[in-house]
C-alpha positions, 0 to 999 in steps of 0.5 A: 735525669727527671721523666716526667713521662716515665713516673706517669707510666710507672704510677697508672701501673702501679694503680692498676696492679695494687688491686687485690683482684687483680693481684690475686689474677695475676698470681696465678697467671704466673704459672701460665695461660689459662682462661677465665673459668680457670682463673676463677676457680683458682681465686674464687673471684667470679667469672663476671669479675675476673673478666672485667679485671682482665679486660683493664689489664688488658687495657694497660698492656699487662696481660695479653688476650686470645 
């Protein structure tokens, strides 16, 4: 059965995950919560940049906030 609604959702998250930034974030995110001064020394990414990543990810509801 055709979803339209499905591929929609399944093509926003496969745009937003296919950013290497975001990619990397998420990486390491795989071993836990951390915040963002910890995320960026792991990735190298600035604290500037990683909290505008995590914030559109936030956005599409792959990471949650605290």
């Amino acid at each position: 059965m055709y979803n339209e609604e499905f591929f929609l959702l399944h093509s926003e998250l496969c745009k937003t995950i296919s950013n290497p930034k975001r990619q990397a974030i998420l990486f390491v995110l795989r071993d836990g919560e951390m915040n963002v001064n910890e995320i960026a020394d792991k990735t190298g990414i600035s604290q500037a940049t990683v909290s505008q990543h995590l914030a559109l990810l936030k956005d599409r509801g792959i990471v949650n906030i605290r």
